[in-house]
Every structure is written in structure tokens, then in C-alpha cells.
C-alpha positions as CSV (number, residue, x, y, z in Angstrom):
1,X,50.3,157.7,102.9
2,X,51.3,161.3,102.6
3,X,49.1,164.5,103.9
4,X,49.6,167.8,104.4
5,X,49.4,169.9,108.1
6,X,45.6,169.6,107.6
7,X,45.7,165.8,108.3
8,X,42.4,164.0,109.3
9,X,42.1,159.8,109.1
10,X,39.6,157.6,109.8
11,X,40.2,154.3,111.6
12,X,40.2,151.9,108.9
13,X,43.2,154.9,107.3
14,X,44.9,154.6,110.3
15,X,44.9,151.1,110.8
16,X,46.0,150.6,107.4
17,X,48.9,153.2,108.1
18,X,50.1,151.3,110.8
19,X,49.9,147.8,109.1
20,X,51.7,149.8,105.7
21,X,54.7,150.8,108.5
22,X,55.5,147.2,109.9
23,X,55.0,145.2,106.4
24,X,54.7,142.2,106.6
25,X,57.6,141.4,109.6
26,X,59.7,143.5,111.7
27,X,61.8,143.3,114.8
28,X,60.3,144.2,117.6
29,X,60.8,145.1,121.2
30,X,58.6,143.9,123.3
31,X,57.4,145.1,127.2
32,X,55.7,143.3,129.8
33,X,56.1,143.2,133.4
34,X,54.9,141.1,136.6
35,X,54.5,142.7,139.8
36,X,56.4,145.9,138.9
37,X,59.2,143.9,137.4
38,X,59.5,145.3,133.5
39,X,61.3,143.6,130.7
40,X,62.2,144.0,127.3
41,X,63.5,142.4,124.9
42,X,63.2,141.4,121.0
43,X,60.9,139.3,119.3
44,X,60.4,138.6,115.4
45,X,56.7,139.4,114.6
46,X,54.5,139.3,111.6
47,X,51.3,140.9,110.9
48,X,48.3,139.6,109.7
49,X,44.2,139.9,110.8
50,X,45.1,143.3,112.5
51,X,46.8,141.3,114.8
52,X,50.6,141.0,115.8
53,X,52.1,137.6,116.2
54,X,55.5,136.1,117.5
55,X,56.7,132.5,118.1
56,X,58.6,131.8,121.8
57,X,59.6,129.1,123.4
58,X,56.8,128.0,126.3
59,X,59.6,127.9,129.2
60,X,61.2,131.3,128.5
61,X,60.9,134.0,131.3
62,X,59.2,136.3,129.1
63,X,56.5,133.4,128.5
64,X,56.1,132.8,131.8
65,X,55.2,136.5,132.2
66,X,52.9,136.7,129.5
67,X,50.9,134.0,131.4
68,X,50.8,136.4,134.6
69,X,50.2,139.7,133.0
70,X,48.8,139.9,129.5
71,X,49.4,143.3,128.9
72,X,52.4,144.0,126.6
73,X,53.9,147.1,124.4
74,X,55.6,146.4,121.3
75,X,57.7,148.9,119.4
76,X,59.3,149.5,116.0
77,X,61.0,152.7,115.0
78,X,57.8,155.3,114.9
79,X,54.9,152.7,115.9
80,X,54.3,151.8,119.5
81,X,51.5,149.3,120.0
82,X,49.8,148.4,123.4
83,X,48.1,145.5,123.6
84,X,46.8,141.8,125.0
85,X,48.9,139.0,124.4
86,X,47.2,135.3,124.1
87,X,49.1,132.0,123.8
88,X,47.7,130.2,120.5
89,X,49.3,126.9,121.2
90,X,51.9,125.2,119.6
91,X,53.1,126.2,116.4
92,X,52.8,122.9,114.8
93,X,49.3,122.7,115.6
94,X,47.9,125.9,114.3
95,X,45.4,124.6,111.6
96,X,46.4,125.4,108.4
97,X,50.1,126.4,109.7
98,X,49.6,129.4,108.2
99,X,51.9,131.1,111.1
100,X,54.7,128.4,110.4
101,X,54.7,128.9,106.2
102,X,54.8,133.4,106.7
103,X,57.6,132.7,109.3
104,X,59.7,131.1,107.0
105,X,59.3,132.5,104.2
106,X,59.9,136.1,105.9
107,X,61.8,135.1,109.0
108,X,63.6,131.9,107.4
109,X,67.1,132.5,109.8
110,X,65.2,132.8,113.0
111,X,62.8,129.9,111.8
112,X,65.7,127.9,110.9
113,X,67.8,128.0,115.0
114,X,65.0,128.2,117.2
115,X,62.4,125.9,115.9
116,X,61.6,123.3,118.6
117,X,58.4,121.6,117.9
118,X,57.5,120.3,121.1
119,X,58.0,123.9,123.2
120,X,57.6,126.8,120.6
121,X,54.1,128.5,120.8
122,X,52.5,131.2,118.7
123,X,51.7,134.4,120.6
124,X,49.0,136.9,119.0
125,X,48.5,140.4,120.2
126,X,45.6,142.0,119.9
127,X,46.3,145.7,119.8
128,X,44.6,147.9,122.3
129,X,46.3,151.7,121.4
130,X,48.7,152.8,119.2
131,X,50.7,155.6,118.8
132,X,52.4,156.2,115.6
133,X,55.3,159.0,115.3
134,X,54.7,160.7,111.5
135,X,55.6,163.2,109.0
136,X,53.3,164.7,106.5
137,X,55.0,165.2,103.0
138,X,55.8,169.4,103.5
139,X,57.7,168.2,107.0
140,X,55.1,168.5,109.8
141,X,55.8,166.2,112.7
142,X,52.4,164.4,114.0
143,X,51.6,161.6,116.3
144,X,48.5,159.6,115.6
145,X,46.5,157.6,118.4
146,X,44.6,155.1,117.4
147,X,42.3,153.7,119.9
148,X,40.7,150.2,119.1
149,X,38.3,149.6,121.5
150,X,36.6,153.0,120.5
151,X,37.8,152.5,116.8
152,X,38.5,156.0,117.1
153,X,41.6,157.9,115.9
154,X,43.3,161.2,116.9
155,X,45.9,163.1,115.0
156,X,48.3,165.7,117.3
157,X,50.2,168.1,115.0
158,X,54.0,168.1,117.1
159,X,55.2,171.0,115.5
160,X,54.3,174.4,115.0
161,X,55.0,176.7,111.8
């Protein structure tokens, strides 16, 4: 999406923005902490239903976290989402499997080592803010928040000409 330093989006643009960033897979990092104690680490995440989603294995750390504290940050080169993270059960018993088939089509070396039926579970995060890094096509710097309990969005021009 390209704009000029008189940029204005609705929600719906902006969401769509972000979505059009990630594609349909990225690597991500994600944050969460317990009781002050912060962690990061990557996870391989598709998107689909305005939602992000990651497999993990139900006895990692991280897991075990998620369980505690919900609240995670995931970020990807200029996109940083903040959001709740749910446990959706275990891959294999997602109806339809649609999670499983988009993992390995996109994701088919990751799907391929770590896939442990009886222990992997789907993660979905729903996002709460986001905070996209941009340029507009004549070179303007901008940072978009996007806010999606108020479906609101706000555009900050960085730089100054």
C-alpha cells in the first residue's frame, strides 16, 4: 500500500496492511513473561481470521508460560503485535485440520521435525495493538497503531521535511 506524507487509514486498511506485511507465514519472535521473568524466542506463525497462530509442544517452558500469563508480543521486521494467546488443542484435532494442511504446505521443514501428535497444540493470538514501522512511497517514515478493541487506527509521521 503506498501513500504520500498526507497518510490517513481506516481500520479495515490498516488491518489489511498488516496482514499484506506478514503473508501468509513468517518467523516470529515471540515475548511473554511470568512474574517479571521475560522470554523470547521464535516461533513459525501463519495468519489467517485476523488472528496469528503457532504450533508448540504442550510441555515446553514457553507453554507453560502461556498458561500463566496470556499476554504475549510477537514481532517481524516493522510489525509488532500485542496480543492474547489461547491454547486451541491439539493439532490433530482441530476440525477440518485446516491449521495442519497451511503448516505444511508453507512451513513443510518445521512441520516435517517437530510434529508430535500426541503433545503439539495450536496456539492462536488474538491481536490486541499493533504497531507497524512504514514508509510512504516519496520516503516519509510513519508508525501506525492500530488498536483493536477500539478498531481505531493512528498514523504518527517519524520524520520531518
Amino acid at each position: 500500500m503506498n501513500f504520500s506524507a498526507d497518510k490517513t487509514l481506516t481500520f479495515p486498511q490498516a488491518v489489511a496492511l498488516m496482514f499484506e506485511k506478514l503473508g501468509d507465514w513468517k518467523i516470529m519472535a515471540l515475548a511473554s513473561s511470568v512474574n517479571d521473568y521475560v522470554m523470547v524466542r521464535n516461533v513459525s506463525c501463519l495468519f489467517y481470521d485476523n488472528k496469528v497462530w503457532f504450533k508448540t509442544d504442550k510441555n515446553f517452558r514457553k507453554t507453560q508460560q502461556l498458561y500463566q500469563n496470556p499476554q504475549v508480543a510477537l514481532c517481524w521486521s516493522g510489525v509488532q503485535i500485542e496480543g492474547v494467546a489461547e491454547n486451541r488443542g491439539l493439532v490433530v484435532d482441530e476440525p477440518g485440520r485446516r491449521f495442519e494442511k497451511l503448516y505444511k504446505e508453507h512451513l513443510w521443514g518445521s512441520y516435517n521435525k517437530y510434529s508430535h501428535e500426541d503433545t503439539e497444540i495450536i496456539i492462536e493470538v488474538s491481536p490486541k495493538f499493533v504497531e507497524i514501522w512504514d514508509t510512504s512511497e516519496d520516503n516519509y517514515a510513519y508508525q501506525i497503531f492500530i488498536d483493536f478493541d477500539k478498531q481505531s487506527v493512528e498514523v504518527k509521521q517519524y520524520d520531518q521535511r
